[in-house]
C-alpha positions in Angstrom: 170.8 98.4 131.8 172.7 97.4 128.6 172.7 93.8 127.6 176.0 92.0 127.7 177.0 91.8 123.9 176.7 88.3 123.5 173.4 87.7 124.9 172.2 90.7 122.4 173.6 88.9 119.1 172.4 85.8 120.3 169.2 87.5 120.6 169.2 89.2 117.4 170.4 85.9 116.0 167.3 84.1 117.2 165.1 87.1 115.2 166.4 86.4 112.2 165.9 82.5 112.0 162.5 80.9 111.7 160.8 79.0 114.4 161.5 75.3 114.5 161.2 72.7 117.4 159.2 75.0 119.8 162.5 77.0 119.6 162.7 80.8 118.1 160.6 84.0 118.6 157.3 84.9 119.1 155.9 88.5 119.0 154.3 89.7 122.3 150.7 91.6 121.8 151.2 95.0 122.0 148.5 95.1 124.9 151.2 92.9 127.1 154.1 95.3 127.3 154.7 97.6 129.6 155.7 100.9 127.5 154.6 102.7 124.2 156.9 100.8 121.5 160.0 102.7 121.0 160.4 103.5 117.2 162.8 102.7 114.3 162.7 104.0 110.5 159.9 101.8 109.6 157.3 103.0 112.9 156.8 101.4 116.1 158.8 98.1 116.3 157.4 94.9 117.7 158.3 93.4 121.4 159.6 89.8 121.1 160.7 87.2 123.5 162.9 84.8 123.0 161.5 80.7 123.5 163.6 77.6 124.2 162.0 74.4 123.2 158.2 75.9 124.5 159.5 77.7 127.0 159.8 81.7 127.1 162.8 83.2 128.4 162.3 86.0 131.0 164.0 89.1 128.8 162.0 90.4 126.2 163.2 93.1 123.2 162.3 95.2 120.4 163.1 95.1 117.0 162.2 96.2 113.8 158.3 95.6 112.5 159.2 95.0 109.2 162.9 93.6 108.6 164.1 90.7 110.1 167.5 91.1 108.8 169.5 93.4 110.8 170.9 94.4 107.1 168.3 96.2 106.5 167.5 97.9 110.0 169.5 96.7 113.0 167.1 98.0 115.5 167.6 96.5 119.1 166.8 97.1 122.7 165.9 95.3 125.8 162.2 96.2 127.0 164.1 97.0 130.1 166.9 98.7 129.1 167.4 102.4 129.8 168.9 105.3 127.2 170.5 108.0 128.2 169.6 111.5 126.5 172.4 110.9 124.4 171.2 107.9 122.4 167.7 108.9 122.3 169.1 111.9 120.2 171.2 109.9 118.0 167.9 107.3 117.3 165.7 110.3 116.2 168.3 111.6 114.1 168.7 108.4 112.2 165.0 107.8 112.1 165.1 111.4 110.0 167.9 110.0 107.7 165.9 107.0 106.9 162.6 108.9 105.7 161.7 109.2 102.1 163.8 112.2 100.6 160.2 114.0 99.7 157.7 114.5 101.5 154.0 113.6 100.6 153.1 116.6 99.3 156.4 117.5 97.2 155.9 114.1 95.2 152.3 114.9 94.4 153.5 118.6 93.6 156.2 116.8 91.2 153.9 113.7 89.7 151.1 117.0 88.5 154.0 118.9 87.2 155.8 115.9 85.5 152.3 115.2 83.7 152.1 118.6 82.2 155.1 117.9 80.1 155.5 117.0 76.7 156.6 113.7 76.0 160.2 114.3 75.3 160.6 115.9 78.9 159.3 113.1 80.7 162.2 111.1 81.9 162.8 108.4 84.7 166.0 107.8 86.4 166.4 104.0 86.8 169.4 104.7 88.7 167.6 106.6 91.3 164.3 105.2 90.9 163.2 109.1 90.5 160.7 110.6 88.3 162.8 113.6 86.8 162.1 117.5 86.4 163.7 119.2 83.8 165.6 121.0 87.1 166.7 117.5 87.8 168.9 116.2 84.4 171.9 117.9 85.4 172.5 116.0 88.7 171.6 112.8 87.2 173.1 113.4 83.7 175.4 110.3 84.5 173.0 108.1 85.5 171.0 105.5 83.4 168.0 107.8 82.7 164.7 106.4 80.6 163.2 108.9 78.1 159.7 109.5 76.4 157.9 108.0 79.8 154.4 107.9 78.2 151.0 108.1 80.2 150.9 104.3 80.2 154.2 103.6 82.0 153.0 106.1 84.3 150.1 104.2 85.2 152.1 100.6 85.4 154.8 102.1 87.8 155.7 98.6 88.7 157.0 98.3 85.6 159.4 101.1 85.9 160.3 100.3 89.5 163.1 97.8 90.6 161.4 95.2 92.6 162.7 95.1 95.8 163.6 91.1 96.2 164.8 91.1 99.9 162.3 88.0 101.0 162.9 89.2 104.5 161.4 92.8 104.6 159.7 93.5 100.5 159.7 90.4 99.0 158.0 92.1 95.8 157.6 88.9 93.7 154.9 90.8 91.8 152.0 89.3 90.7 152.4 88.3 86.6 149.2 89.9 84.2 147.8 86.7 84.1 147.0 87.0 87.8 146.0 90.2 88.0 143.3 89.3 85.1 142.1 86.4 87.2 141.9 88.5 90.2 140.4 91.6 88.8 137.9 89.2 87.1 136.8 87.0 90.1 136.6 90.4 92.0 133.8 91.7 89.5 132.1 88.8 89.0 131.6 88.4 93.6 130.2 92.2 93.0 133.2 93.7 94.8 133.1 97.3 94.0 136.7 98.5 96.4 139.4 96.9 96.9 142.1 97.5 99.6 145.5 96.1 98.3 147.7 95.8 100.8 150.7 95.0 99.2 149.4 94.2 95.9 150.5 97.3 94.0 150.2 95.4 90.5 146.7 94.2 91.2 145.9 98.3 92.1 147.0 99.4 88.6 145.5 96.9 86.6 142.3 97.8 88.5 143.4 100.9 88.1 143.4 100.4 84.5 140.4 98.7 83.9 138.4 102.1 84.9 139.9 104.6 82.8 139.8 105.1 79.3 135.8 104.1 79.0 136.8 100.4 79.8 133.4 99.0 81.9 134.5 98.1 85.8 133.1 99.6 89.2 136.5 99.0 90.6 137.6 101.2 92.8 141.3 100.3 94.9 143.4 102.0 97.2 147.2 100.6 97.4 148.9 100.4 100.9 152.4 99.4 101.1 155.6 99.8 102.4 157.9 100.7 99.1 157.8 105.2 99.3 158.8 105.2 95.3 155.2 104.4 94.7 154.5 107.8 96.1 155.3 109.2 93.1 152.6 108.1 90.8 149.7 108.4 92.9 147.7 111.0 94.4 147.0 111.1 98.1 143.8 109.5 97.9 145.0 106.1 95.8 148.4 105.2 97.4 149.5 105.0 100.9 152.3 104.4 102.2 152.1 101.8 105.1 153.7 99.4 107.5 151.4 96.5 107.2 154.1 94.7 110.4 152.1 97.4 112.5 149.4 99.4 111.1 152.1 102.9 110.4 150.9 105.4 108.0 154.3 107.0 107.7 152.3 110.1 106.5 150.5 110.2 109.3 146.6 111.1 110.5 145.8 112.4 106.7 146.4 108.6 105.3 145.2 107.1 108.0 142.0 108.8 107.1 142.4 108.3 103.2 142.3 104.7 104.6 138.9 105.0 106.7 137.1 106.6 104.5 138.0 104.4 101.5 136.4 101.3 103.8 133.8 103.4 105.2 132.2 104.4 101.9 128.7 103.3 101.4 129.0 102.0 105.2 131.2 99.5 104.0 129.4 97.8 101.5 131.3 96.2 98.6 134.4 96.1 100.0 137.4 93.6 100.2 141.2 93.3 100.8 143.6 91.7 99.2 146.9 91.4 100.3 150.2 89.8 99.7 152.6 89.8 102.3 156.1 89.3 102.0 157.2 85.8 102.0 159.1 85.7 105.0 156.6 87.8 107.6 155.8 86.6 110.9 151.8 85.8 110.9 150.9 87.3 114.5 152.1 91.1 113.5 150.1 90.6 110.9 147.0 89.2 112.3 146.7 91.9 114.7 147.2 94.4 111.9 144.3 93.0 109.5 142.3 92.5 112.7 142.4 96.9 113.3 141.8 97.4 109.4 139.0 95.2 110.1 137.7 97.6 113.2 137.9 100.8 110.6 135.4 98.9 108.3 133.1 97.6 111.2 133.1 101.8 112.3 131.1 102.6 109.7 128.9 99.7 110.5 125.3 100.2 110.9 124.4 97.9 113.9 122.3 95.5 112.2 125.7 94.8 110.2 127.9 94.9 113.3 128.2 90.9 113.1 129.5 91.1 109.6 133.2 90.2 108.5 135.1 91.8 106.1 135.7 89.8 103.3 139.8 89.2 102.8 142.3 87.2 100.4 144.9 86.3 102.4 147.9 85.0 99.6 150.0 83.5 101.3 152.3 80.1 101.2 150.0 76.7 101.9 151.7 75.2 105.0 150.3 78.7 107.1 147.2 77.8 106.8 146.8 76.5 110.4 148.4 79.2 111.8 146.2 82.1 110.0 143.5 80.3 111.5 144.7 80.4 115.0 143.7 84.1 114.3 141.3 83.7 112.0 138.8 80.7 112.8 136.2 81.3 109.7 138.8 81.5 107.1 139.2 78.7 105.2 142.1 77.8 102.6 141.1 78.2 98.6 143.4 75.9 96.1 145.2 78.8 94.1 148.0 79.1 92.5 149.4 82.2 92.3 152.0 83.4 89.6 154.5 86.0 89.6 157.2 87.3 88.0 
């Protein structure tokens, strides 16, 4: 049954503000709802119920994982509410319009053929965020287009990207060198030898960095996030791209076992994430998707080991702390501060 449209905006109104008072919304665990999570552009969205001063109100909802402004994906239904054919249709159809405009495989197909050219070919439309094939100028002669992209920028694609600022759903306030130095550094020195960035796509390229061109690191890293244009730079087994709101591999069972394997190397020896989560994310959705990263590594687990947890930097603002370790009980808060820029 449809919602009455007030009681929906007010709902959706509640999803965008933060919690205060006792008042707000809270994300149900997935293993509490009744259904398979219907899905939106970004993957299986999250249940939430509305609470009035502590208490929850009976009528719970779905909404978008990874935006909490309905700018950006005005997902909504009632956990009870029932579609007709008509609208089901019309959902999957705009779930197709809001995919990347390449697939996995045609950006890896382009990023091995854009290599291959000579210098002067290379170009980068800043317009279009788009690494550009000679077969590509002539739709974007009018657009501001970047020549002579050398082998460098191509491996600092952060530097050629917009960031995406919305603090609601991106939030990419990159990390500055200086950081990424510090990290990469302390990472060495604890005898880290993989790192999983989640959301850290700076810290993956200076790692990155640090191992080619006969510089000494045993850094390895593999960069999950959520911004596609990365896709373009990578090869399938360095970059994918992920829903850290609710564990999605938009490309499916292949990343998701780029992913496992990476942790499982060397039964999970060496390994730790780092991750960076956008500013403004709720801390249950991701709590419960650290917690099944954490269940690929302990799967390659010998038993002695099977006690073991997986070492993590969690950046995230100060005044979280107690609620990360609602989730987390052993973690305990280090006195960083982190730049970016």
């Amino acid at each position: 049954m449809a919602a009455p449209g007030a009681e929906r905006e007010c709902a959706e109104a509640e999803l965008c503000a933060d919690s205060q008072g006792g008042s707000g919304v809270k994300v149900v665990p997935p293993s509490e709802a009744a259904a398979p999570a219907p899905l939106c552009p970004h993957g299986p969205t999250l249940l939430f119920v509305k609470v009035s001063q502590g208490k929850e109100e009976t009528r719970r909802f779905y909404a978008c994982s990874a935006c909490r402004d309905r700018k950006d994906c005005n997902f909504f239904q009632w956990e009870d509410e029932k579609l007709s054919g008509a609208r089901l249709a019309a959902r999957e159809c705009h779930n197709r319009r809001g995919r990347p405009p390449l697939s996995r495989l045609q950006c890896v197909e382009r990023y091995l053929r854009f290599i291959q050219l000579p210098l002067t070919q290379r170009k980068f439309c800043e317009s279009c965020q788009q690494l550009l094939l000679p077969d590509d100028w002539g739709v974007h002669g009018e657009h501001q287009v970047v020549g002579d992209v050398s082998v460098t920028q191509l491996r600092r694609p952060s530097q050629l990207l917009y960031p995406l600022e919305n603090k609601k759903a991106n939030a990419q306030y990159l990390f500055s060198e200086r950081t990424c130095q510090f990290l990469v550094g302390l990472l060495s020195t604890l005898g880290f030898r993989r790192v999983l960035c989640v959301g850290t796509p700076r810290l993956h390229e200076l790692i990155r960095l640090t191992t080619s061109g006969g510089k000494k690191s045993n850094l390895k890293s593999l960069l999950l996030d959520i911004d596609f244009r990365y896709s373009q730079f990578y090869m399938e087994d360095s970059f994918c791209h992920y829903n850290m709101f609710n564990h999605h591999f938009f490309d499916g069972k292949p990343a998701l076992e780029v992913c496992r394997a990476f942790l499982q190397e060397d039964k999970g020896d060496g390994v730790i994430m780092v991750t960076d989560p956008p500013f403004g994310g709720l801390v249950e959705p991701l709590a419960i998707t650290f917690k099944k990263l954490i269940g690929m590594w302990k799967e390659g687990q010998s038993q002695d080991d099977s006690q073991q947890e997986m070492p993590i930097f969690w950046i995230f603002p100060y005044f979280l702390e107690a609620r990360i370790c609602q989730f987390f009980p052993s973690f305990c808060m280090l006195d960083y501060q982190d730049v970016t820029m």
